[in-house]
C-alpha positions, -999 to +999 in steps of 0.1 A: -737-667-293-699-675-306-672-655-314-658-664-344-617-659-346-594-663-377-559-675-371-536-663-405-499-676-405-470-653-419-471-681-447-508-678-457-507-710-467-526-722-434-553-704-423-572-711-391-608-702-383-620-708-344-654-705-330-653-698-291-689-695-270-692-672-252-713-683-226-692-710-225-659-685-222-679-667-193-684-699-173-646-706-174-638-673-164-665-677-136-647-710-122-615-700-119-618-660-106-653-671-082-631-688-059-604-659-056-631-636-054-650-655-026-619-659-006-612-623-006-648-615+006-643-637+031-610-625+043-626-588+044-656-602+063-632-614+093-611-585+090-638-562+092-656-586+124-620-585+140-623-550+141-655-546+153-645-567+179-618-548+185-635-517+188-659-528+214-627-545+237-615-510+231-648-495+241-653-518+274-617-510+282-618-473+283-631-471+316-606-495+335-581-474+316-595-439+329-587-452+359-557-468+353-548-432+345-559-415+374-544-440+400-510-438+379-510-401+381-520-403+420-496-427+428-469-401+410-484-368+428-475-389+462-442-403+452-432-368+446-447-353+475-428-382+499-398-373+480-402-333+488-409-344+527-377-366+530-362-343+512-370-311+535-368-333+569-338-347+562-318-325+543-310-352+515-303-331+484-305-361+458-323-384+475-350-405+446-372-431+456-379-461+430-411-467+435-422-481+403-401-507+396-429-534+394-449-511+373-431-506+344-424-540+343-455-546+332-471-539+296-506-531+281-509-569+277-511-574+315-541-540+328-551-564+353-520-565+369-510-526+366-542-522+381-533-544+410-493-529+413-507-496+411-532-501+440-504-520+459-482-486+454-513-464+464-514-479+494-476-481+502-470-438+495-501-432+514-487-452+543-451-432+539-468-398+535-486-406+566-452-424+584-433-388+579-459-365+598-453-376+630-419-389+629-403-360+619-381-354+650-370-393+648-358-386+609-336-358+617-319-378+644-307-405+616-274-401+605-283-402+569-260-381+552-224-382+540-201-369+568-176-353+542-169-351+503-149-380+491-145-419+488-151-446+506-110-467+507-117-489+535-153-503+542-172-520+576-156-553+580-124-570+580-100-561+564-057-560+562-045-535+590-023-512+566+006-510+594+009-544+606-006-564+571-032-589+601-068-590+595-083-568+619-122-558+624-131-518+612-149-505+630-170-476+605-156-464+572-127-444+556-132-417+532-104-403+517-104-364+512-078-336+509-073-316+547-093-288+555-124-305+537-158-296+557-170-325+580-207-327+589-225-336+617-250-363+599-279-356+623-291-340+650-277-344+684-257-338+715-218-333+716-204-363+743-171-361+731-149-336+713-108-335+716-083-364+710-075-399+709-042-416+710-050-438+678-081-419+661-063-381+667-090-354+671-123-367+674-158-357+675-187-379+690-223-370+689-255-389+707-286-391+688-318-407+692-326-446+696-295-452+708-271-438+680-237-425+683-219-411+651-180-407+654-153-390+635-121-391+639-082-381+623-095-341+620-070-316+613-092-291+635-121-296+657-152-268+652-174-279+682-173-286+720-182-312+743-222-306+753-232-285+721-263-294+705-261-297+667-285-302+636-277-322+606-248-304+583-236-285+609-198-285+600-181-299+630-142-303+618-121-304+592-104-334+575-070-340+587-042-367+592-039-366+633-032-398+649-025-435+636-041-429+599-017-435+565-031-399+553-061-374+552-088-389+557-120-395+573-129-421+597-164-425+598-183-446+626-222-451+634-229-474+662-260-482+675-272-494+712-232-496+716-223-523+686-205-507+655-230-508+624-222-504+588-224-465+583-233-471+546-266-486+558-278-452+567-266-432+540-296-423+519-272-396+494-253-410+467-217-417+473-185-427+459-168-461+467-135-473+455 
């Protein structure tokens, strides 16, 4: 079977006539579009196997990710439950663990290895939820709190002696603050000391447990007495500029079976340092 075509030039002069087969015309055709149209079968075949394949990881997964879930949402329950205790027991207003810094580290890619963080962090909050029941006496007896509003100037350490320009050893912390600015007790205890001191002015020291003293010194005015027992943020003085000090400010001290020890250590509220 042929088709016959006739070719006529504007001139007329030269016409063409051309006899094509068509079975011959369908074979080409079939050569050069059979490859194309085998290729794209086969590109849907593995497209479509990749997603069955998919679809079963998906499947198999669903269970390790149901409980991926509901250890995540445990873990998050306790976190916020230890943060409520601490909270309550030691009067910390903005106190925030950061518990899950491992885990968000991790990604989809890596379920093994949530899995395993999140189990590790089960454990841990279920071992602090169960630290704070019977230590609760012991935690309010930490000096955890800012003593006063303000900023740390002068830290633990050496540093230059303002009046004489030597290195000398400081002893706690200075936090400057205008005068008559509340000072806190930073946990519970018994008043040993409470009056003055030639260099540190009026002074307040209170005994706590395990062998901590807290001390704090330059107040304008004293608001406690030798012997008195007191509980965390009970206001004990105000800020002042009494004794050897270059202004108002606080001097802060913790020490601890009688050796000064950085203050900032025990500090669990956010503070300001300059």
């Amino acid at each position: 079977m042929n088709i016959h075509i006739t070719i006529v030039p504007h001139s007329l002069s030269n016409i063409k006539h051309v006899k094509i087969n068509i079975i011959l015309l369908i074979l080409i055709a079939i050569i050069i579009f059979l490859p194309v149209f085998l290729y794209k079968v086969c590109n849907f075949n593995n497209a479509t196997n990749k997603v069955i394949s998919l679809e079963r990881e998906v499947d198999s997964l669903a269970p390790a990710l149901e409980k991926m879930i509901e250890d995540y949402n445990y873990v998050e329950k306790m976190v916020e439950e230890n943060e409520r205790k601490v909270k309550s027991i030691l009067k910390v207003s903005n106190f925030k663990t950061d518990i899950f810094y491992n885990v968000t580290g991790l990604t989809h890619r890596e379920p093994d290895k949530l899995l395993k963080e999140i189990g590790k962090q089960r454990v841990l909050q279920n071992r602090i939820f169960y630290a704070l029941e019977p230590d609760t006496e012991i935690l309010f007896c930490i000096p955890s709190i800012a003593p006063t509003q303000g900023k740390v100037i002068r830290h633990f350490g050496y540093t230059d002696d303002p009046f004489t320009g030597e290195k000398r050893f400081c002893q706690g912390i200075d936090m400057l603050a205008e005068i008559g600015e509340k000072v806190y007790a930073t946990a519970n205890g018994t008043v040993r000391f409470a009056g003055w001191k030639r260099h540190e002015g009026y002074t307040v020291e209170i005994v706590h447990k395990m062998g901590i003293v807290s001390r704090y010194s330059h107040l304008s005015i004293i608001k406690t007495k030798k012997g008195r027992r007191v509980e965390r943020r009970d206001v004990i003085g105000l800020v002042g500029k009494t004794g050897k000090t270059e202004g108002p400010r606080l001097h802060y001290e913790i020490w601890k079976d009688n050796k000064p020890t950085n203050p900032l250590i025990y500090i669990l509220e956010s503070i300001d340092v300059i």
